[in-house]
PDB file of the backbone (N, CA, C, O) and the ligand in Angstrom, with CONECT records:
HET     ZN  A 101       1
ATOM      1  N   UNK A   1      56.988  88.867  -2.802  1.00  0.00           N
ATOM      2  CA  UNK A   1      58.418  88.847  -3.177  1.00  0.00           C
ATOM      3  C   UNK A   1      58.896  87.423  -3.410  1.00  0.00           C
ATOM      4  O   UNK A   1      58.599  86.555  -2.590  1.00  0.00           O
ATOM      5  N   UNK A   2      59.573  87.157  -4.414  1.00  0.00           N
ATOM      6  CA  UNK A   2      60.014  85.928  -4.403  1.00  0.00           C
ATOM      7  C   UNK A   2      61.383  85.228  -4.101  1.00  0.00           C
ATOM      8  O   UNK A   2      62.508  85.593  -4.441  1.00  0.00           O
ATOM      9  N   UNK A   3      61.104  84.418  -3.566  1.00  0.00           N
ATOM     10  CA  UNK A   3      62.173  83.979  -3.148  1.00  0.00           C
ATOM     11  C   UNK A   3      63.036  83.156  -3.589  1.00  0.00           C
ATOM     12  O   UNK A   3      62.727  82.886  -4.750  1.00  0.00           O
ATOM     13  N   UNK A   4      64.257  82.438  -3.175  1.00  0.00           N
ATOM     14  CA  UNK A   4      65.384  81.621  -4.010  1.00  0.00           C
ATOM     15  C   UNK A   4      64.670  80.236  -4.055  1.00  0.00           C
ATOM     16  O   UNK A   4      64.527  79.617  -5.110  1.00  0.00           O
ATOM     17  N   UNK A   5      64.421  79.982  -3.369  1.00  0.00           N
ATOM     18  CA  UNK A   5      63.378  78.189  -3.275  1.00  0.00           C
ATOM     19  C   UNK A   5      62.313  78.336  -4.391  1.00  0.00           C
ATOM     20  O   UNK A   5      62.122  77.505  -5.279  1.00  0.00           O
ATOM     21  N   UNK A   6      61.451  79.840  -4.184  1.00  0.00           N
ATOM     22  CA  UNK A   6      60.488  79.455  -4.910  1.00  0.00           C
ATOM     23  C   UNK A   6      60.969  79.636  -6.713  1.00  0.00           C
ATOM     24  O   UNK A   6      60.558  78.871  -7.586  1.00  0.00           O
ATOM     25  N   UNK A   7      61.641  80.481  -6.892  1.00  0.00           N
ATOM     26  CA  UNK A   7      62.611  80.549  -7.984  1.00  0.00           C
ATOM     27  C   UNK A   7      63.533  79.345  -8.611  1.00  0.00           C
ATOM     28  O   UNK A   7      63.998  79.476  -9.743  1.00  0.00           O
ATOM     29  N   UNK A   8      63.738  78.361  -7.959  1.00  0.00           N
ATOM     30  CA  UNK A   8      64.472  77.118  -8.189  1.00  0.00           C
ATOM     31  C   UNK A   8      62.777  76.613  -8.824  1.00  0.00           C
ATOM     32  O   UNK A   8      62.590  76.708 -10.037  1.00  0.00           O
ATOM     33  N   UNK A   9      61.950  76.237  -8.167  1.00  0.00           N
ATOM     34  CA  UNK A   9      60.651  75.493  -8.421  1.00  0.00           C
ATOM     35  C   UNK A   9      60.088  75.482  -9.967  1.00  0.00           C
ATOM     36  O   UNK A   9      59.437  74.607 -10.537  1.00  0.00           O
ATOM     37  N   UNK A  10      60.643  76.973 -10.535  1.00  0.00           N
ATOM     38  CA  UNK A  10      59.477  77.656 -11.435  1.00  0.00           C
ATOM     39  C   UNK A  10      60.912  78.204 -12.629  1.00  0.00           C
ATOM     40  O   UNK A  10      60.722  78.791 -13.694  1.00  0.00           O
ATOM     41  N   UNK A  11      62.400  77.772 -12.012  1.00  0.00           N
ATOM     42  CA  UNK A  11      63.444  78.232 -13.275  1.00  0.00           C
ATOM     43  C   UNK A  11      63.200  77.532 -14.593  1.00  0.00           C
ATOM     44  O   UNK A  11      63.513  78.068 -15.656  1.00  0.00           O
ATOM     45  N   UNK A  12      62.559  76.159 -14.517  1.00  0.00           N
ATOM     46  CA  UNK A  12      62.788  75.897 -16.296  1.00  0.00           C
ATOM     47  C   UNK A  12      61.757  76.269 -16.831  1.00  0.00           C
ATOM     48  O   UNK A  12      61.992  76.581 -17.998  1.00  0.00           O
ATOM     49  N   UNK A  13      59.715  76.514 -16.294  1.00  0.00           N
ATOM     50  CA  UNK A  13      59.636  76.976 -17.165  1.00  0.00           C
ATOM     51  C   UNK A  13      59.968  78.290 -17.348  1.00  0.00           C
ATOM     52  O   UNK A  13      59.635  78.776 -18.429  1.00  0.00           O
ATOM     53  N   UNK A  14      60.688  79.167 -16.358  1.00  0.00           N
ATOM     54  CA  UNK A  14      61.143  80.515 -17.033  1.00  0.00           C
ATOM     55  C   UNK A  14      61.932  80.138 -18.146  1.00  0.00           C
ATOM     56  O   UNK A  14      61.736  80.981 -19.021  1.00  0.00           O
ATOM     57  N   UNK A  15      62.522  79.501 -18.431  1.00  0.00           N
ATOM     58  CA  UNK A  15      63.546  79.177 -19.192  1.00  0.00           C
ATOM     59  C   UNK A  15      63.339  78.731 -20.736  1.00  0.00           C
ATOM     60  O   UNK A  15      64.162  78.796 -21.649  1.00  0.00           O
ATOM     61  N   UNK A  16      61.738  78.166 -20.769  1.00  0.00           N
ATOM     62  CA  UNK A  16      61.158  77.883 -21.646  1.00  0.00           C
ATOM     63  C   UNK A  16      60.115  78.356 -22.084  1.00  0.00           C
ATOM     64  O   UNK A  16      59.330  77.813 -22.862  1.00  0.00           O
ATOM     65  N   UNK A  17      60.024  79.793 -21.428  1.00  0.00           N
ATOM     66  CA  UNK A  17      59.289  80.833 -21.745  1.00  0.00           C
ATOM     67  C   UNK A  17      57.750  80.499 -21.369  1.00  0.00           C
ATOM     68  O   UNK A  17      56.760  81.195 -21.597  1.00  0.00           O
ATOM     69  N   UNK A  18      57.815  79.433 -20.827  1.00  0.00           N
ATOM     70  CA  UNK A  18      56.328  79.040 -20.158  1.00  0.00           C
ATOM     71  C   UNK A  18      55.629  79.819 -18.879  1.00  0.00           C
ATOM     72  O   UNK A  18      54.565  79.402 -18.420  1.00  0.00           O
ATOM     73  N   UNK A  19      56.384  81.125 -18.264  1.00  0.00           N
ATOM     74  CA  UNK A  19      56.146  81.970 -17.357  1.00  0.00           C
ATOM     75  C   UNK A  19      54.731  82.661 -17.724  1.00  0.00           C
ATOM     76  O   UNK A  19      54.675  82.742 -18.952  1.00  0.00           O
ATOM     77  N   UNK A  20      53.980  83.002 -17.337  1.00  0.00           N
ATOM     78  CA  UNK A  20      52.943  84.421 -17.010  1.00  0.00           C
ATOM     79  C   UNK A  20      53.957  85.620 -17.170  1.00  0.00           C
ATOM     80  O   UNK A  20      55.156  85.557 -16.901  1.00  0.00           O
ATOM     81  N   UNK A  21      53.303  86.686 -17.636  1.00  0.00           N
ATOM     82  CA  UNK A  21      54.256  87.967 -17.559  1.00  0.00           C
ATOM     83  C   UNK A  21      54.495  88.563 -16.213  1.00  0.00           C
ATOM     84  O   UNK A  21      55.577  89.150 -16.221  1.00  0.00           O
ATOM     85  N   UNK A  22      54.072  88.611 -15.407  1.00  0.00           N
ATOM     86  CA  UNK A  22      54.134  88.645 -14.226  1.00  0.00           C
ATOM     87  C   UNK A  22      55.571  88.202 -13.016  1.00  0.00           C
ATOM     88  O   UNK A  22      56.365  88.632 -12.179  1.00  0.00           O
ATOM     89  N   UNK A  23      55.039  86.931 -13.821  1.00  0.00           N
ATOM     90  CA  UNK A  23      56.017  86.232 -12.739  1.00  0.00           C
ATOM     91  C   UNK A  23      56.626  85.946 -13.655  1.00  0.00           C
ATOM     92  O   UNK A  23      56.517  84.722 -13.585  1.00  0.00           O
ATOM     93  N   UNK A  24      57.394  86.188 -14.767  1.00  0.00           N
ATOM     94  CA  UNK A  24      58.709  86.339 -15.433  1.00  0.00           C
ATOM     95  C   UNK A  24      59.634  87.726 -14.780  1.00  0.00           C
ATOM     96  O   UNK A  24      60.829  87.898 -14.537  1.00  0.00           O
ATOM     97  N   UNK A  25      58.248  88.679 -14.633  1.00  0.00           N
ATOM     98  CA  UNK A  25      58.977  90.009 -14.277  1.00  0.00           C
ATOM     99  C   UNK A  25      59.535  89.647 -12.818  1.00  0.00           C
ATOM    100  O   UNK A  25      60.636  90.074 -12.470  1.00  0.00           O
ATOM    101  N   UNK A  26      58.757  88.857 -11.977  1.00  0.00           N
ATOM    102  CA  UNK A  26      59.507  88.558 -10.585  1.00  0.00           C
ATOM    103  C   UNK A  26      60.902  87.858 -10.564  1.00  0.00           C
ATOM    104  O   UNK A  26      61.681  88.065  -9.633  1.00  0.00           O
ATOM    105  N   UNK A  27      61.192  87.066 -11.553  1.00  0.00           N
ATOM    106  CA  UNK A  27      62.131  86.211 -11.767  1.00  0.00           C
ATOM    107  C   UNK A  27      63.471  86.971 -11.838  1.00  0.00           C
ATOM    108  O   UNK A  27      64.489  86.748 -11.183  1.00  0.00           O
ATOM    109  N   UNK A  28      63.133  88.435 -13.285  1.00  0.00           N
ATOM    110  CA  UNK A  28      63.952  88.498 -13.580  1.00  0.00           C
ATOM    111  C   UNK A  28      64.683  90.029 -12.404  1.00  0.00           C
ATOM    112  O   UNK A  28      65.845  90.436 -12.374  1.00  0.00           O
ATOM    113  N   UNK A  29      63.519  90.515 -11.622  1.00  0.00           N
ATOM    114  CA  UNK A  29      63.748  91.244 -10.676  1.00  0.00           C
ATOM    115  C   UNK A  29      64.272  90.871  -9.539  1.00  0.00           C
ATOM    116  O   UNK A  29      64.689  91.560  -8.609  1.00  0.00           O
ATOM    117  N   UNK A  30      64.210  89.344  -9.716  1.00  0.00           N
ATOM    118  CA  UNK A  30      64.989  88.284  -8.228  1.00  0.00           C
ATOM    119  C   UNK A  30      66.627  88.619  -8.851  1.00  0.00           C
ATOM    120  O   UNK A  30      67.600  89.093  -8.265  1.00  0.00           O
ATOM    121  N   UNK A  31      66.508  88.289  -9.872  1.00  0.00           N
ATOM    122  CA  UNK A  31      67.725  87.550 -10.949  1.00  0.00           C
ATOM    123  C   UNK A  31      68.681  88.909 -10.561  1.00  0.00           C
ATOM    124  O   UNK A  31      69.843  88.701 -10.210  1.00  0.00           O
ATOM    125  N   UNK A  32      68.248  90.084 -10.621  1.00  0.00           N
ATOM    126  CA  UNK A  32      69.086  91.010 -11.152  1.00  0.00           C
ATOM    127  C   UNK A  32      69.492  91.468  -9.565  1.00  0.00           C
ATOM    128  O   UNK A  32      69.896  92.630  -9.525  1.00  0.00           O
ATOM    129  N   UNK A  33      69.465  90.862  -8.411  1.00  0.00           N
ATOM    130  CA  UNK A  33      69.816  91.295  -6.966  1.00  0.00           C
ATOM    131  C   UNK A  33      69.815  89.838  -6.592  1.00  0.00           C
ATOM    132  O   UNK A  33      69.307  89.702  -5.478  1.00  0.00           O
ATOM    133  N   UNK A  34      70.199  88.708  -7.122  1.00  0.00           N
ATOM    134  CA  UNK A  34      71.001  87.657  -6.640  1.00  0.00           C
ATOM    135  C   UNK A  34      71.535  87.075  -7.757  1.00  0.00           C
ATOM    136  O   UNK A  34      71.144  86.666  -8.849  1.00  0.00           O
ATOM    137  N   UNK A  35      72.923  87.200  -6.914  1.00  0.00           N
ATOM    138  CA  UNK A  35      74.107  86.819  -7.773  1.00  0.00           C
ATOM    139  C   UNK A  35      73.880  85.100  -7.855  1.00  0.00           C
ATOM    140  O   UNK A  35      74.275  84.440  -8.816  1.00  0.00           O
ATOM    141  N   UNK A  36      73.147  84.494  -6.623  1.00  0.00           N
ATOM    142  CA  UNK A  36      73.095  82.973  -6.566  1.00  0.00           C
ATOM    143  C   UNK A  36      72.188  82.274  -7.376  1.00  0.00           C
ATOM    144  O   UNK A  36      72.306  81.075  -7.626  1.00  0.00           O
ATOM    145  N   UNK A  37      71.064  83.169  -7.893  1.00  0.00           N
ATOM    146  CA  UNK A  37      70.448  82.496  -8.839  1.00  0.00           C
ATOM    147  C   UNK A  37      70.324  82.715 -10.086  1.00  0.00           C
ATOM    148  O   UNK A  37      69.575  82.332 -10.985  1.00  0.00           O
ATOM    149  N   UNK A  38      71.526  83.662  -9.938  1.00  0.00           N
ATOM    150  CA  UNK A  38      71.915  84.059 -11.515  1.00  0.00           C
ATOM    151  C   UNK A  38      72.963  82.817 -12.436  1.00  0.00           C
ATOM    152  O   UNK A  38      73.039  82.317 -13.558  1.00  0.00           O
ATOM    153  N   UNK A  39      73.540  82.772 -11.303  1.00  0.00           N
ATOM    154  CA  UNK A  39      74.548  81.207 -11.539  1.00  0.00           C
ATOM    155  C   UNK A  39      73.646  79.888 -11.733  1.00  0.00           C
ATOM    156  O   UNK A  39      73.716  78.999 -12.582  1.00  0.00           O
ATOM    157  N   UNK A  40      72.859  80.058 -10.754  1.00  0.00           N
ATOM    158  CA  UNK A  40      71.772  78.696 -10.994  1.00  0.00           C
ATOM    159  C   UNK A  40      70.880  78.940 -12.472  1.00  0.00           C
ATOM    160  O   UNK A  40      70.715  77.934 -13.161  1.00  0.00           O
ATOM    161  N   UNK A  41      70.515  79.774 -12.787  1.00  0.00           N
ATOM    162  CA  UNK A  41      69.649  79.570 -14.260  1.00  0.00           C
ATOM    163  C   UNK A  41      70.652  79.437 -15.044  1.00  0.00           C
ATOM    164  O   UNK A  41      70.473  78.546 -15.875  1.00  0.00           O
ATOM    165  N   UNK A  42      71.983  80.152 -15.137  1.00  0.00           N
ATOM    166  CA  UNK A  42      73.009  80.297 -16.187  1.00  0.00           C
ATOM    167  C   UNK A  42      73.457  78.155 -16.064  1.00  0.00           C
ATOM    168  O   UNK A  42      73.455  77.412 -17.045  1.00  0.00           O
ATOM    169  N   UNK A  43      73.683  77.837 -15.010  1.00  0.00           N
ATOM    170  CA  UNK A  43      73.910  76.426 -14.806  1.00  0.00           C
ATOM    171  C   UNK A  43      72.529  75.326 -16.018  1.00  0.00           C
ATOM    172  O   UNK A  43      72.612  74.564 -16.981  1.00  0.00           O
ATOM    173  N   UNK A  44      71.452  75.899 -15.171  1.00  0.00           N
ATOM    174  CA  UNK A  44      70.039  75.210 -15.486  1.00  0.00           C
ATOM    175  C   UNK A  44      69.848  75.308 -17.263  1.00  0.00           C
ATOM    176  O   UNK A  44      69.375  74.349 -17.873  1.00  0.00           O
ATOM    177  N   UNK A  45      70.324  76.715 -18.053  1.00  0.00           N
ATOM    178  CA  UNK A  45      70.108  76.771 -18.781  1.00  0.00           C
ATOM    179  C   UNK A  45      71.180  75.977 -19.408  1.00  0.00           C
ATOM    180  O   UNK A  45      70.747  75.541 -20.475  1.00  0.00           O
ATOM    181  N   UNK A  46      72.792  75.484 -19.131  1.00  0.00           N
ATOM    182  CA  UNK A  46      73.711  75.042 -20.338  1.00  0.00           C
ATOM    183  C   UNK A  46      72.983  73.391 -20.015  1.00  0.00           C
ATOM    184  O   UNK A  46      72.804  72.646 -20.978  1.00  0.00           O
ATOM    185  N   UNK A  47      72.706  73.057 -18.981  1.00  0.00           N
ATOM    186  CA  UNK A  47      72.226  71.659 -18.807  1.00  0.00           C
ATOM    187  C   UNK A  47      70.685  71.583 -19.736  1.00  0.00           C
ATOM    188  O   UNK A  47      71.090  70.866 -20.651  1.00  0.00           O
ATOM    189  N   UNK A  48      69.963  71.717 -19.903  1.00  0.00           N
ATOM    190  CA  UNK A  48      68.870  71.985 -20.907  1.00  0.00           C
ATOM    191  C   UNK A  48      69.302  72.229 -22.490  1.00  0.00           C
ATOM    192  O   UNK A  48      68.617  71.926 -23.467  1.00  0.00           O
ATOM    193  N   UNK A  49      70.843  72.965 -22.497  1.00  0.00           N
ATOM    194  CA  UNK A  49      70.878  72.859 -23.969  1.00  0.00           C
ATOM    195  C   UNK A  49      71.773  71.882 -24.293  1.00  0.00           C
ATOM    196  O   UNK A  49      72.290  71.927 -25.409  1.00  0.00           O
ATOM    197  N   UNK A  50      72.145  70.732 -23.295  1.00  0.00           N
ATOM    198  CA  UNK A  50      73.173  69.638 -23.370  1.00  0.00           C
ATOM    199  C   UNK A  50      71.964  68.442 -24.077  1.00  0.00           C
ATOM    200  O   UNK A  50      71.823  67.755 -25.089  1.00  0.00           O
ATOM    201  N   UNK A  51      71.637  68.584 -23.477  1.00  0.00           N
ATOM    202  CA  UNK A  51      70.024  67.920 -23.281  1.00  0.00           C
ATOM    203  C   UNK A  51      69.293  68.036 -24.640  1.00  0.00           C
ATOM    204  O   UNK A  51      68.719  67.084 -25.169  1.00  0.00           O
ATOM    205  N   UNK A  52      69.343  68.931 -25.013  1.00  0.00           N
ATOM    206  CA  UNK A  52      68.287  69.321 -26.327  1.00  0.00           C
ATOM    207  C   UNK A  52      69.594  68.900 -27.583  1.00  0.00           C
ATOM    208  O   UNK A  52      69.388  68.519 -28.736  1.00  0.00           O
ATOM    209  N   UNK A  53      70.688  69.081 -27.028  1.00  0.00           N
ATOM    210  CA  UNK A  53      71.858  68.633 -28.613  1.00  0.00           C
ATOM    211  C   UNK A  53      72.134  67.154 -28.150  1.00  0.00           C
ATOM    212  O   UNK A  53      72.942  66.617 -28.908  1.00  0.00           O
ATOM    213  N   UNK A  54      71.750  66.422 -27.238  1.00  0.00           N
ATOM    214  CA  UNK A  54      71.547  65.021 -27.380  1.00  0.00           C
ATOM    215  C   UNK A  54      70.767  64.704 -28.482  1.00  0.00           C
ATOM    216  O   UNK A  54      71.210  64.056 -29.430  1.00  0.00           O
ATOM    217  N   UNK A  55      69.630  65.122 -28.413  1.00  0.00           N
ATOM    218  CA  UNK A  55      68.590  64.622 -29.353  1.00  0.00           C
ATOM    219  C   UNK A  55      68.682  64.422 -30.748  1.00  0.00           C
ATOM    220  O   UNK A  55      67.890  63.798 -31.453  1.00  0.00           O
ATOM    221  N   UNK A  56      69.990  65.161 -31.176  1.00  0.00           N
ATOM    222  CA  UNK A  56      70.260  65.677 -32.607  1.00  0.00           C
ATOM    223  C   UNK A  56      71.506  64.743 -32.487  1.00  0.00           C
ATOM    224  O   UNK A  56      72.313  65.672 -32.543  1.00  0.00           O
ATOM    225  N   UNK A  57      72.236  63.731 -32.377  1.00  0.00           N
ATOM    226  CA  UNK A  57      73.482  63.848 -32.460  1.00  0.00           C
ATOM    227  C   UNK A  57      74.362  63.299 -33.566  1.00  0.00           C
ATOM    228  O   UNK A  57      73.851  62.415 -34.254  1.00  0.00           O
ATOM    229  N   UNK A  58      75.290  63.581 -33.780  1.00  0.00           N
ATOM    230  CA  UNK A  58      75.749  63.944 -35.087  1.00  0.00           C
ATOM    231  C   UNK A  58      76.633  61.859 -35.345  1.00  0.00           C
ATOM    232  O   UNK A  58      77.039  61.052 -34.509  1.00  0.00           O
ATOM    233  N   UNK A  59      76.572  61.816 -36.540  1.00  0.00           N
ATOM    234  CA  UNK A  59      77.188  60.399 -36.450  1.00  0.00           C
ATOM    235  C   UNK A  59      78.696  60.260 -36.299  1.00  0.00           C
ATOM    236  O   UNK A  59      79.443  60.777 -37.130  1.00  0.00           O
ATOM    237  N   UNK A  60      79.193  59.530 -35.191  1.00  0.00           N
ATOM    238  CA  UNK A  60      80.164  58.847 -34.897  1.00  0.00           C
ATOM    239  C   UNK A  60      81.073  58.834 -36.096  1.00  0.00           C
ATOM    240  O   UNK A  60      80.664  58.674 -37.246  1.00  0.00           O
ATOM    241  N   UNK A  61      82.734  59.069 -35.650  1.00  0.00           N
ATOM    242  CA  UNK A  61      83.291  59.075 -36.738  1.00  0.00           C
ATOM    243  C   UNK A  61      83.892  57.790 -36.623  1.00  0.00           C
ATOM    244  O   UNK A  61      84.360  57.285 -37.644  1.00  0.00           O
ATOM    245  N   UNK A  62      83.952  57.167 -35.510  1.00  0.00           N
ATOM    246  CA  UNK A  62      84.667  55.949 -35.998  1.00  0.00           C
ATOM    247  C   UNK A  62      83.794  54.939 -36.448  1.00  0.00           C
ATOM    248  O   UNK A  62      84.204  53.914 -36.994  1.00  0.00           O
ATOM    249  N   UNK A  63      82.336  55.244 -36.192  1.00  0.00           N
ATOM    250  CA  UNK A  63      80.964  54.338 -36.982  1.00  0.00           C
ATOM    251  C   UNK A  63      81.564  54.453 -38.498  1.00  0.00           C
ATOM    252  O   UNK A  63      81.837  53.479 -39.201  1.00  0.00           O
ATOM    253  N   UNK A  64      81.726  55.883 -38.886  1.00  0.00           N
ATOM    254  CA  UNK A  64      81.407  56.256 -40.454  1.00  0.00           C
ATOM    255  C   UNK A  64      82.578  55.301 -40.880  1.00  0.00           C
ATOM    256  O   UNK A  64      82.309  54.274 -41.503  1.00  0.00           O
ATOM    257  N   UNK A  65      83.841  55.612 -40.563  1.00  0.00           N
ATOM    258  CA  UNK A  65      85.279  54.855 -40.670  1.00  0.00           C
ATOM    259  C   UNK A  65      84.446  53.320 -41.256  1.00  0.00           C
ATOM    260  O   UNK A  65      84.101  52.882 -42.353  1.00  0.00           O
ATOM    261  N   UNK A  66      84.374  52.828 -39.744  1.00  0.00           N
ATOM    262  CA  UNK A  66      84.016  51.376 -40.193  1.00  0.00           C
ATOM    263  C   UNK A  66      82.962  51.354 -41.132  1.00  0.00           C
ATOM    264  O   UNK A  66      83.030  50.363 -41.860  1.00  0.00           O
ATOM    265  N   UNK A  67      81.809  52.262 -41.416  1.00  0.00           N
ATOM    266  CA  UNK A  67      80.732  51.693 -42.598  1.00  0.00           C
ATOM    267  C   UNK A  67      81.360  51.843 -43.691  1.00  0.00           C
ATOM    268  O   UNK A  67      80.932  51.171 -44.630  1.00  0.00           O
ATOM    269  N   UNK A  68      82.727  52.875 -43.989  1.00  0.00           N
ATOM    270  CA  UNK A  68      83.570  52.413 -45.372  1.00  0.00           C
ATOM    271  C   UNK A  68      84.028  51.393 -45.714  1.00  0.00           C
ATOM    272  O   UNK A  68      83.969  50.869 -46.826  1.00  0.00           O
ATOM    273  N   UNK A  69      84.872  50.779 -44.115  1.00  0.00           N
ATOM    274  CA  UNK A  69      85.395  49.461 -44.653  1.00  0.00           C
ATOM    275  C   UNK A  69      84.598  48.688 -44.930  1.00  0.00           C
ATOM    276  O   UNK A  69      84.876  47.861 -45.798  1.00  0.00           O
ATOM    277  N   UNK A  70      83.022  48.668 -44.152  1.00  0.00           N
ATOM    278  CA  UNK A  70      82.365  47.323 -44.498  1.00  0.00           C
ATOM    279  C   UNK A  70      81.851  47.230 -46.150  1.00  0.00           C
ATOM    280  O   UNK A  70      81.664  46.285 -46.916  1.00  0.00           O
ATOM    281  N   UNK A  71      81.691  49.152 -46.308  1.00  0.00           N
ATOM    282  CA  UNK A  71      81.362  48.870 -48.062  1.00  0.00           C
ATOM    283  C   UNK A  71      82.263  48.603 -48.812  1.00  0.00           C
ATOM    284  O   UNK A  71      81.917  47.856 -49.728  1.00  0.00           O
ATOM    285  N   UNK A  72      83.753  49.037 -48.813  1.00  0.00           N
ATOM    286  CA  UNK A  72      84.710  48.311 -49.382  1.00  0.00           C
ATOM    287  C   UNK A  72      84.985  46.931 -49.396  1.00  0.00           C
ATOM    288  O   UNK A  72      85.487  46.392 -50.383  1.00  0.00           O
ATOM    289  N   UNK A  73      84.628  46.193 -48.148  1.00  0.00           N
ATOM    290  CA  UNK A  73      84.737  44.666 -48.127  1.00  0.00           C
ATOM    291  C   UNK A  73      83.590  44.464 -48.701  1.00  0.00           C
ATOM    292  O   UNK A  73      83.779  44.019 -49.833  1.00  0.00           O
ATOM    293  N   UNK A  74      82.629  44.566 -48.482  1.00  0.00           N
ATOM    294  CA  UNK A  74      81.369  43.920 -49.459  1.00  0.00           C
ATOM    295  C   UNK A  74      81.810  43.980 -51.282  1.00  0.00           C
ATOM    296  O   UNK A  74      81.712  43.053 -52.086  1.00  0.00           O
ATOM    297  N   UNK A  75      82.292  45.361 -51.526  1.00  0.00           N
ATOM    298  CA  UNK A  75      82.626  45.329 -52.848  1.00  0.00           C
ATOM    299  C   UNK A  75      83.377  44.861 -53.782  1.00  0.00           C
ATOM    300  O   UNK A  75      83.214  44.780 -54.999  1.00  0.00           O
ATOM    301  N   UNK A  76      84.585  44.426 -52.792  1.00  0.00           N
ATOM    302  CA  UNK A  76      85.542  43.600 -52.974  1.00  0.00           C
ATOM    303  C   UNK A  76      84.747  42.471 -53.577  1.00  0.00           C
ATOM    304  O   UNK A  76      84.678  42.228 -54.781  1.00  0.00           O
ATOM    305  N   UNK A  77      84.097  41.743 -52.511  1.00  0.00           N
ATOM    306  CA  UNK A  77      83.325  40.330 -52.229  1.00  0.00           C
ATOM    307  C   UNK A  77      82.965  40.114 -53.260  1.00  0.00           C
ATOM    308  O   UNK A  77      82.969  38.948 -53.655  1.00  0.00           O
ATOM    309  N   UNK A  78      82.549  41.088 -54.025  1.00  0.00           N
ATOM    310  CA  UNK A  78      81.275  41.431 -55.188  1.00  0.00           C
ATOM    311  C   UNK A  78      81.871  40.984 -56.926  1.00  0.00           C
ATOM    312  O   UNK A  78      81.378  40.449 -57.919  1.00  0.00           O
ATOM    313  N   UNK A  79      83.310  41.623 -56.499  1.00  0.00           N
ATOM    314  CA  UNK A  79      84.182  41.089 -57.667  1.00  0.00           C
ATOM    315  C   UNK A  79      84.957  39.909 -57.651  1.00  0.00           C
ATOM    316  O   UNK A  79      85.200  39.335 -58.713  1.00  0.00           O
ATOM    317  N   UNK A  80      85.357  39.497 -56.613  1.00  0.00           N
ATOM    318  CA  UNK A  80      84.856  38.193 -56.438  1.00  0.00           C
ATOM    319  C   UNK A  80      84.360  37.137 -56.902  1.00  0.00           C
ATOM    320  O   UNK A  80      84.776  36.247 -57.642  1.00  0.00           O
ATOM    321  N   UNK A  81      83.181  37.399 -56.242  1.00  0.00           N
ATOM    322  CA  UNK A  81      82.542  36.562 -56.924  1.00  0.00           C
ATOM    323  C   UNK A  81      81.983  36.321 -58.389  1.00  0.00           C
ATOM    324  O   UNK A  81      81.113  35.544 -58.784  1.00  0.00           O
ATOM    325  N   UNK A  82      82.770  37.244 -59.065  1.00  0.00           N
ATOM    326  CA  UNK A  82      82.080  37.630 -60.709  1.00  0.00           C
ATOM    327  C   UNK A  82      80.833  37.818 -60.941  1.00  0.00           C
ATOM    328  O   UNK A  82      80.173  37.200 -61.777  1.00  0.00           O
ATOM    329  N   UNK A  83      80.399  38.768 -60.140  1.00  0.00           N
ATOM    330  CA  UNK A  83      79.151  38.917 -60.282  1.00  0.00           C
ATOM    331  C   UNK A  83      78.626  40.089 -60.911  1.00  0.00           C
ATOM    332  O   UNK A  83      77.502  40.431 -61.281  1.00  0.00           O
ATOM    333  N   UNK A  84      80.151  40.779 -60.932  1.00  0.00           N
ATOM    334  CA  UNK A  84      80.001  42.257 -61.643  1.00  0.00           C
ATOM    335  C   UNK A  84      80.030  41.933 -63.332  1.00  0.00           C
ATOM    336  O   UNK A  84      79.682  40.889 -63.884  1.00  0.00           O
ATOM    337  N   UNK A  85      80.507  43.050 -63.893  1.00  0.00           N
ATOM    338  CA  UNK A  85      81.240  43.135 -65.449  1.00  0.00           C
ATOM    339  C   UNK A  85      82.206  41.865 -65.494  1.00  0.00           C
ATOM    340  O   UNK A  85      82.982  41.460 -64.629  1.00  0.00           O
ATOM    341  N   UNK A  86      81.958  41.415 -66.627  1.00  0.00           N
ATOM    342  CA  UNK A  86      83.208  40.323 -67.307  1.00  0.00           C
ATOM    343  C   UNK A  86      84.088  41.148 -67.595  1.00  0.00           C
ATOM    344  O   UNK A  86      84.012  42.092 -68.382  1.00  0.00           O
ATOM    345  N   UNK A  87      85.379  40.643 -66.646  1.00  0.00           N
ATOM    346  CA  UNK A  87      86.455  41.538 -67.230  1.00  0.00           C
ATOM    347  C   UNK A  87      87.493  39.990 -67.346  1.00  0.00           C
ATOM    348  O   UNK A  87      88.600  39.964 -66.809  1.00  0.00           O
ATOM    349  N   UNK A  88      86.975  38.864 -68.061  1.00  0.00           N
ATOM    350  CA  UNK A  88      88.081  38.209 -68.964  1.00  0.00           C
ATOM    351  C   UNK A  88      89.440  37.225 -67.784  1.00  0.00           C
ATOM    352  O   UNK A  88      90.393  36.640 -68.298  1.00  0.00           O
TER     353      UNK A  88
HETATM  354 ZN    ZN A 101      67.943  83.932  -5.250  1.00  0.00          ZN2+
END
């Protein structure tokens, strides 16, 4: 029978489907007659997908903001210096 300790030990790879069939079935037969480690995987699992949308993260809007101004000031610079079209 398994227990809440040994169930903490072995929740992520349940979580990542890295279980034996076996002892997935123990997990989820723990799971469904404790309310306490139903909260703990539901916990374990949003922290793992915080984790996995780090990895991806989307670009900064006040980065993007400023990489306009810096291409607008460069472009400016550009006419300027007449380096573009003769415009007379
Ligand atoms: Zn438990």
């Amino acid at each position: 029978m398994l227990m809440c300790r040994d169930l903490a030990v072995i929740a992520s790879d349940y979580l990542e489907g890295d279980l034996p069939l076996t002892q997935r079935l123990s997990v989820r037969t723990h799971l469904m007659m404790c309310r306490h480690c139903r909260s703990f995987i539901a916990n374990l699992r949003n922290s793992i997908e915080l984790m996995k949308g780090h990895s991806d993260q989307r670009l900064d809007d006040r980065y993007a903001r400023r990489l306009d101004e810096e291409i607008e000031r460069a472009l400016a610079s550009q006419s300027k210096d007449g380096s573009g079209p003769d415009q007379g």
